[in-house]
Phi, psi and omega in degrees: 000128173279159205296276202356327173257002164273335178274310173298323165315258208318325158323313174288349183243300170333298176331300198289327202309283213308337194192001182055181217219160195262178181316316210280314168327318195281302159332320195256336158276330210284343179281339161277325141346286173273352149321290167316287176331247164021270169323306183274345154293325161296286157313324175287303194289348167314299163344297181282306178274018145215064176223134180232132156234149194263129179276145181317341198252016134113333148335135175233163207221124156243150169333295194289343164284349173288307208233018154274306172325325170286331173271017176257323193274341188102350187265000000 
């Protein structure tokens, strides 16, 4: 996500504070919004597949492969 559209999500959220915001503003955080998401779900599972823990029985485990099964199942 570029800062620009990060600086507009926040412009849009002063914006709703200080006078609220019209149909089409409002449609338009909610898609930067979810944008946003995205991008940062996306950085946590980078994150997350390259972290590994070592288990106490001397085994390594990585995250991301541990919490990808889950993100299949729906939970």
């Amino acid at each position: 996500m570029q800062q620009s559209q990060i600086d507009r999500i926040n412009y849009l959220a002063r914006k709703k504070k200080a006078e609220g915001l019209t149909e089409a503003e409002l449609d338009e955080q909610r898609l930067l919004r979810l944008e946003y998401i995205r991008t940062i779900r996306a950085n946590l599972r980078g994150q997350l597949d390259n972290i590994d823990i070592l288990n106490p029985d001397g085994s390594v485990e990585n995250l991301g492969e541990k919490y990808d099964k889950y993100d299949k199942e729906g939970n």
